[in-house]
KOLDORO-441486 format. One record per residue (C-alpha): residue in one letter; residue number from 1; x, y, z. Coordinates in Angstrom, 1 decimal. Layout:
REM KOLDORO-441486
+------+-----+--------+--------+--------+
: code : pos :      X :      Y :      Z :
+------+-----+--------+--------+--------+
:    a : NUM :      X :      Y :      Z :
...
+------+-----+--------+--------+--------+
END
This chain:
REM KOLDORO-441486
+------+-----+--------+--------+--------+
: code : pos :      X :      Y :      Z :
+------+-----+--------+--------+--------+
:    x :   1 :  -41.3 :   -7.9 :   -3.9 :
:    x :   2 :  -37.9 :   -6.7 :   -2.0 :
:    x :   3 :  -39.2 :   -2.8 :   -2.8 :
:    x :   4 :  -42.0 :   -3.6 :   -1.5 :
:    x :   5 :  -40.8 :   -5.1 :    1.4 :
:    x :   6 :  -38.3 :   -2.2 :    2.2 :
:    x :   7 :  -41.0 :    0.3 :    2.4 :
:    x :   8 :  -43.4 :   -1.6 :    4.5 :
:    x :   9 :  -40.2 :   -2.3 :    7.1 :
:    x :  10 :  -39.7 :    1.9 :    7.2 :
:    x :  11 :  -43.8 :    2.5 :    7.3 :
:    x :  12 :  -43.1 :    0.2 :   10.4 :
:    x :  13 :  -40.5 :    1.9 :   11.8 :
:    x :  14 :  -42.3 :    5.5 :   10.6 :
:    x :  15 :  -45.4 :    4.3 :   12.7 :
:    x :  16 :  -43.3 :    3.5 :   15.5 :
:    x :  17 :  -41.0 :    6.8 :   15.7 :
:    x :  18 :  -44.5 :    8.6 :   15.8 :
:    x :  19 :  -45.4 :    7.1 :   18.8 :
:    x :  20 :  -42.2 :    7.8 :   20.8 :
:    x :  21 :  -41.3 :   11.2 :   22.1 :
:    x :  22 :  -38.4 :   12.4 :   20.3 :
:    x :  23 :  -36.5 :   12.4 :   23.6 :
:    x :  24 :  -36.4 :    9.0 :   24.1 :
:    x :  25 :  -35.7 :    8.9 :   20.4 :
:    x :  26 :  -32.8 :   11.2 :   20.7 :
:    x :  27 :  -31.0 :    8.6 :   23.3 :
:    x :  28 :  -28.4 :    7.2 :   22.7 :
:    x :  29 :  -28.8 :    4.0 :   24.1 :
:    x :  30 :  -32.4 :    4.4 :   21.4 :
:    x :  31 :  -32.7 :    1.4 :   18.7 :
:    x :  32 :  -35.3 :    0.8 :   16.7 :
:    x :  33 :  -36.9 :   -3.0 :   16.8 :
:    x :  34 :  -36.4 :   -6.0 :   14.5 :
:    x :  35 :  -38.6 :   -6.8 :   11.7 :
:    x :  36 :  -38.3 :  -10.0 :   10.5 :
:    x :  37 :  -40.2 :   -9.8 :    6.8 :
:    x :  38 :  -41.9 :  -12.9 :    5.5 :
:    x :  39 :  -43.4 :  -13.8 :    2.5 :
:    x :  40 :  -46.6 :  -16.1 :    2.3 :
:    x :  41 :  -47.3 :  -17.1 :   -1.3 :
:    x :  42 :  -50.1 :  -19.5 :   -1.9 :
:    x :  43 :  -49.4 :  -19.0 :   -6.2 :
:    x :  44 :  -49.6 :  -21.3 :   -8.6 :
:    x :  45 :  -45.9 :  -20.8 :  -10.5 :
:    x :  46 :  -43.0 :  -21.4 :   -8.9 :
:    x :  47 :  -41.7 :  -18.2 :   -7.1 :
:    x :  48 :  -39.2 :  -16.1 :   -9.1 :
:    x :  49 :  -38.4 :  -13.3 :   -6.9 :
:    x :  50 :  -35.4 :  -12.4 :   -5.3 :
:    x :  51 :  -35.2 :  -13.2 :   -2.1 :
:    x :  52 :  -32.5 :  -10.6 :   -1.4 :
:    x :  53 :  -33.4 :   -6.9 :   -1.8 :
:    x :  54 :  -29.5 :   -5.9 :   -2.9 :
:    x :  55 :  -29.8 :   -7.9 :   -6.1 :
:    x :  56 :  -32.3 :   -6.1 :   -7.5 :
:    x :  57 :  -30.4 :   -3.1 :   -7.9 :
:    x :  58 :  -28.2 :   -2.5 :  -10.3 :
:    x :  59 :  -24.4 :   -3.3 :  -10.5 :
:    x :  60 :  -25.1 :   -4.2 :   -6.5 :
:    x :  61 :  -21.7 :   -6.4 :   -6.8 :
:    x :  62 :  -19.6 :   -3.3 :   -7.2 :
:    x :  63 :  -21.1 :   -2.1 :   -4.1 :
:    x :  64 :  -19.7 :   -4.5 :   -1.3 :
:    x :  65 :  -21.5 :   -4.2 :    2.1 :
:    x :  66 :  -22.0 :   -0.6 :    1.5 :
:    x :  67 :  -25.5 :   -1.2 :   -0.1 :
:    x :  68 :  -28.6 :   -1.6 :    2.5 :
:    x :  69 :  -29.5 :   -5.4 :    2.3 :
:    x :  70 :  -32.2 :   -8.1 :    4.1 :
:    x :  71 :  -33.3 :  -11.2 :    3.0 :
:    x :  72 :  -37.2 :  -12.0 :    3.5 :
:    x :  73 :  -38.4 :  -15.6 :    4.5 :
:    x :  74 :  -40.4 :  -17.0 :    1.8 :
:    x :  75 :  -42.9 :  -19.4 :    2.6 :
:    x :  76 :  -44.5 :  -20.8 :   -0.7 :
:    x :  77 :  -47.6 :  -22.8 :    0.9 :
:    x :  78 :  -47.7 :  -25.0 :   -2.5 :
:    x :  79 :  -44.6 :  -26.4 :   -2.3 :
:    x :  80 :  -44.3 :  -27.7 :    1.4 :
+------+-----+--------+--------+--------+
END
């Protein structure tokens, strides 16, 4: 689920970059917006996922804050 998640937040921003001219773009002052992903999971089992997208690759520890890292909100409908 954290693959998944990183390439729906860049087919967000991907969507978004094609809609702005690539002047504005090219500004410096230019950011791209926040996206905040969540996780609804109505499932059965308990979820098993990682909730942060550095730990599933490999030797991430070694790494330090030089690996590309979010943490998604889960919310498991279930168990609330």
């Amino acid at each position: 689920m954290p693959y998944r998640l990183l390439l729906y937040i860049v087919e967000v921003w991907r969507e978004i970059l094609g809609d702005i001219p690539i002047e504005e773009q090219k500004r410096k002052d230019f950011k791209l917006p926040v996206v905040i992903p969540i996780v609804l999971y109505n499932g059965v089992n308990r979820w098993t996922a990682s909730l942060n997208f550095k730990e599933i690759v490999d030797s991430y520890q070694l790494f330090g804050e030089n690996l590309i890292d979010f943490r998604y909100i889960l919310i498991d409908v279930n168990r609330i």
